[in-house]
C-alpha positions as CSV (number, residue, x, y, z in Angstrom):
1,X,229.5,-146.8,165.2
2,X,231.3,-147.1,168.8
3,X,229.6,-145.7,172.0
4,X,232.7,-143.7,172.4
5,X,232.4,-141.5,169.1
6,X,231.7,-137.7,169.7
7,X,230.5,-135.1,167.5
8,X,232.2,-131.6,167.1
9,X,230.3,-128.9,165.3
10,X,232.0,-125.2,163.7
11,X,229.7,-122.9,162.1
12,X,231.3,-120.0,162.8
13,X,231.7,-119.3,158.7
14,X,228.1,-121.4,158.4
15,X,225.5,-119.3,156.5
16,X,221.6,-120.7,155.7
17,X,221.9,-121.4,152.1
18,X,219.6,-119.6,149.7
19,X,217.2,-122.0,149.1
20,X,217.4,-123.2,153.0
21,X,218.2,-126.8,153.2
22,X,221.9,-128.5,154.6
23,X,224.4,-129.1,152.1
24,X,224.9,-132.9,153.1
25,X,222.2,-134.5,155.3
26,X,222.8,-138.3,156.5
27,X,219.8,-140.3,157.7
28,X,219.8,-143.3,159.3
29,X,223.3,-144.2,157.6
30,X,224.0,-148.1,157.6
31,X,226.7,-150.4,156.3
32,X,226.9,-154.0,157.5
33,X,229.6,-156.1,156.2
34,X,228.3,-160.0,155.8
35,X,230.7,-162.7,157.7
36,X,230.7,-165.8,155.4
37,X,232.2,-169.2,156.5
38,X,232.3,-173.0,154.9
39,X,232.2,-174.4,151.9
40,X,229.1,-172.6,150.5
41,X,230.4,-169.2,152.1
42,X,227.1,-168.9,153.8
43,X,226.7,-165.6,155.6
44,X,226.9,-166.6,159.5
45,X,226.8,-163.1,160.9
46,X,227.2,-158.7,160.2
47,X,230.1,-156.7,161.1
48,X,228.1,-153.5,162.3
49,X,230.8,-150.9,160.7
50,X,228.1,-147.5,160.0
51,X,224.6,-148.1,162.1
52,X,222.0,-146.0,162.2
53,X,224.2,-142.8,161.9
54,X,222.6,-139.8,160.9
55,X,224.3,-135.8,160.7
56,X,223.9,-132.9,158.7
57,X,226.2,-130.2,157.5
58,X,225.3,-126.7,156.6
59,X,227.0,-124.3,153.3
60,X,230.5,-123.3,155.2
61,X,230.6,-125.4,157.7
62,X,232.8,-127.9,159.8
63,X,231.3,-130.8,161.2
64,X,234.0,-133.5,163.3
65,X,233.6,-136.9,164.3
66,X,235.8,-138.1,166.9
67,X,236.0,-141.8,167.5
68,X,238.4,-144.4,168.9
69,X,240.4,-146.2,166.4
70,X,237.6,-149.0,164.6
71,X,234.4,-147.6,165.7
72,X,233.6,-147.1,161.5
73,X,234.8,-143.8,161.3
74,X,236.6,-144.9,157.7
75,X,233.6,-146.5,156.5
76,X,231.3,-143.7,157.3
77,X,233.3,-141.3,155.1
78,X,233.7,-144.1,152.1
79,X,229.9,-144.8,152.0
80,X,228.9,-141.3,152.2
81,X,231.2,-140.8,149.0
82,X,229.6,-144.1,147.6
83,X,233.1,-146.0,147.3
84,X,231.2,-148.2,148.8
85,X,227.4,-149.2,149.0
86,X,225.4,-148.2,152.3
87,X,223.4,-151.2,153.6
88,X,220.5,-149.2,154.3
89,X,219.3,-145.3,154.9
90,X,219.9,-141.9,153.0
91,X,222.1,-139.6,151.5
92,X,221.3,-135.7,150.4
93,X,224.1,-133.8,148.5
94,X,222.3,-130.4,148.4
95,X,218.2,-131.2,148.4
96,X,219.2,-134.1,145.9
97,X,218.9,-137.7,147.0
98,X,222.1,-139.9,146.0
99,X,221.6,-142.9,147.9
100,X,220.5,-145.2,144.8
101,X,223.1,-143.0,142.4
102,X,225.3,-145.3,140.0
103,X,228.8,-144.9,139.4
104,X,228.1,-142.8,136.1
105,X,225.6,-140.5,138.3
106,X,228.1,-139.6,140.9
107,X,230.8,-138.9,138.7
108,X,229.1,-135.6,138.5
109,X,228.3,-134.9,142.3
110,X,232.0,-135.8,142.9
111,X,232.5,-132.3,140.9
112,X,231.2,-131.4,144.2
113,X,232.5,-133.3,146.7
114,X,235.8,-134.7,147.7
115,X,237.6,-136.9,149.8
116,X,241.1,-136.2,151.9
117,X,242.2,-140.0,152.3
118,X,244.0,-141.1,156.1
119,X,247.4,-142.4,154.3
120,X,248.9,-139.4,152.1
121,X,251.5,-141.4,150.6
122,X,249.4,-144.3,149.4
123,X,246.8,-142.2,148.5
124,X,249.1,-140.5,145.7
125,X,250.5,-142.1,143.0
126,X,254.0,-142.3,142.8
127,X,254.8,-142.0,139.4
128,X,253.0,-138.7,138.7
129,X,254.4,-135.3,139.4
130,X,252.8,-132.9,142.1
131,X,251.4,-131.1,139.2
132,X,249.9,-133.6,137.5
133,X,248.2,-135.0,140.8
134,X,246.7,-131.8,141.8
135,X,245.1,-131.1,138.0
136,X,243.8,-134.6,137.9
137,X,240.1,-134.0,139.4
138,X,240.3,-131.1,136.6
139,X,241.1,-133.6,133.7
140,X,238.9,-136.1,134.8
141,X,235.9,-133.8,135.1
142,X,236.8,-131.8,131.4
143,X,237.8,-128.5,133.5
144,X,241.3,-128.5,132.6
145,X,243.3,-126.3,130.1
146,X,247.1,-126.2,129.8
147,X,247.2,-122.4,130.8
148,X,244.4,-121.9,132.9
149,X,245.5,-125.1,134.1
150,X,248.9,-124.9,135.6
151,X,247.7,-121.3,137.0
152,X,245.6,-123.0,139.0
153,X,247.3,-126.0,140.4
154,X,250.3,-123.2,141.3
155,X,247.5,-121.4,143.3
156,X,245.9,-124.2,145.2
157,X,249.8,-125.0,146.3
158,X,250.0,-121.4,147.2
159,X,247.0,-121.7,149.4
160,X,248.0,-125.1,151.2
161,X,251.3,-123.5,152.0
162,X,253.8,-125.1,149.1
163,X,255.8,-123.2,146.8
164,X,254.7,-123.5,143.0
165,X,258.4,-125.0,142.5
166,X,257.3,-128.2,144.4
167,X,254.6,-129.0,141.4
168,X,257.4,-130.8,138.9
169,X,258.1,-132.8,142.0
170,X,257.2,-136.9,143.3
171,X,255.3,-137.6,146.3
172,X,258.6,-139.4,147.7
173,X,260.5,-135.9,147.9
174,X,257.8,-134.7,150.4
175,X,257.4,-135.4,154.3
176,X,254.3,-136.6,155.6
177,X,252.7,-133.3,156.7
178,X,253.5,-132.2,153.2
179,X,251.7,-135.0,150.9
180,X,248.7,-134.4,153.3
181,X,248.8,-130.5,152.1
182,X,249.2,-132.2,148.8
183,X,246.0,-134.7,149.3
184,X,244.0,-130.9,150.4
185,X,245.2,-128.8,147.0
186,X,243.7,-132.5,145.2
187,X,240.6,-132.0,146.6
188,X,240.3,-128.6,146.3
189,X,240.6,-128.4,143.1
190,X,237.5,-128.6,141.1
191,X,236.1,-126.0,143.6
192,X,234.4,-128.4,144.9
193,X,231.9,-127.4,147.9
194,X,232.6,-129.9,150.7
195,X,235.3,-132.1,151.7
196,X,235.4,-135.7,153.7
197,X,238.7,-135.6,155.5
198,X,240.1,-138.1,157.3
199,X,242.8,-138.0,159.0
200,X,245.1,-139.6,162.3
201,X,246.4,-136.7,164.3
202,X,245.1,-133.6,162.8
203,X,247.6,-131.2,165.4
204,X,250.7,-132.8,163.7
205,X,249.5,-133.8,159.6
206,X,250.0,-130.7,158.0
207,X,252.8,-128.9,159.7
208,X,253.2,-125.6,161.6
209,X,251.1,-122.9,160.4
210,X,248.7,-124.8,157.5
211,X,245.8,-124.4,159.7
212,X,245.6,-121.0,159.7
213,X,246.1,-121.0,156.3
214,X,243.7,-123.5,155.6
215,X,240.8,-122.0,157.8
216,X,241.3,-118.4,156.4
217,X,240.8,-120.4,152.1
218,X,237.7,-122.2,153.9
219,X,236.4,-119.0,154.9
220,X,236.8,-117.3,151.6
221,X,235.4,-120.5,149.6
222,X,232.5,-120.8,152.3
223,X,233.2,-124.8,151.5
224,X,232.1,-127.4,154.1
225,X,234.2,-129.9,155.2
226,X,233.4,-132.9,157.1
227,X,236.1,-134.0,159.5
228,X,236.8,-137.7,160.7
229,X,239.2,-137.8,163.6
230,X,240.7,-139.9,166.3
231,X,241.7,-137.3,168.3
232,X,240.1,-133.9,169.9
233,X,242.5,-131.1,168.6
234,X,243.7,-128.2,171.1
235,X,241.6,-125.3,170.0
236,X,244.1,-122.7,170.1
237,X,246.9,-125.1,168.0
238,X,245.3,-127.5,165.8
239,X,244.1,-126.9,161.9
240,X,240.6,-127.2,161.0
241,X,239.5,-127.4,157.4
């Protein structure tokens, strides 16, 4: 990753864990993408995207990387969710080793961990309702019942600052700084205990007053969150996961 990228560390909700190791821990992190050219489509060269990064994030905690825009910060957060396959290095998701971890395999660490994608429109699909957007991580991982359910995506829209009234509606109805809150109740769903968020300019995404509210759920979940971002946020103004 770029020279320029710097490293931002919260832990003011961080507590040891009980059996004391870090939540996620990232050694050595590589991902080279091969160049290929001519006939054969030979490999002539690597595009150094992720190399040689390695970080660590403790129960409760916020951990930001700031870069320029290219320095890999996209690829970082994909290949630490295994969307795509890391070149070389290693991965711990709470003391277990998920570097080598097939798709089937990390369907059930993704119980655990989530991703908040850049682009909240294209990131939700526009042909499903709020509701059924936000109760998808719930269906997919066999957690959801029609009661329970709907109680639940009404209270993660509660928390992210939208009105339960909002979940019969379609992502085009919504600003931006709405389908992001949107993207956050997704990934909060299945409880899950830490969050890859990445986002463009996190003082402006979610509108006036969501980080407060945001900060004050991450404090009572004690979830970690790690947070990719192009720009340092004011300390006093901008939301933090």
């Amino acid at each position: 990753m770029s020279e320029t990228e710097t490293v931002l560390r919260d832990d003011s909700v961080a507590a040891p864990s009980s059996n004391g190791h870090d939540l996620l821990r990232i050694e050595e992190l590589v991902k080279h993408f091969p160049i290929k050219a001519g006939f054969f489509k030979r490999t002539i060269g690597q595009v150094r995207a992720v190399d040689g990064v390695s970080l660590n994030v403790k129960p409760g905690e916020t951990l930001g990387v700031v870069g320029e825009s290219g320095c890999g910060k996209t690829t970082l957060g994909r290949t630490i969710m295994k969307l795509v396959e890391p070149t070389s290095g290693k991965i711990v998701f709470d003391g277990q080793d998920i570097t080598g971890f097939k798709r089937k395999q990390m369907r059930a660490i993704r119980r655990d961990v989530q991703i908040v994608f850049q682009d909240p429109y294209a990131s939700l699909n526009p042909r499903m309702t709020v509701r059924d957007i936000v109760a998808e991580p719930l269906r997919i991982h066999d957690l959801y019942s029609r009661g329970e359910g709907n109680r639940r995506v009404e209270e993660l829209l509660r928390t992210v600052g939208l009105s339960p009234e909002h979940a019969n509606r379609f992502p085009h109805e919504f600003s931006g700084g709405q389908r992001q809150r949107i993207g956050v109740a997704r990934a909060s769903c299945s409880k899950a205990t830490c969050r890859v968020r990445r986002t463009h300019r996190p003082a402006a995404a979610f509108g006036h007053g969501a980080g407060r509210r945001r900060k004050s759920a991450r404090r009572r979940s004690r979830r970690s969150c790690l947070a990719l971002e192009e720009s340092i946020p004011s300390p006093v103004t901008s939301p933090r996961c």
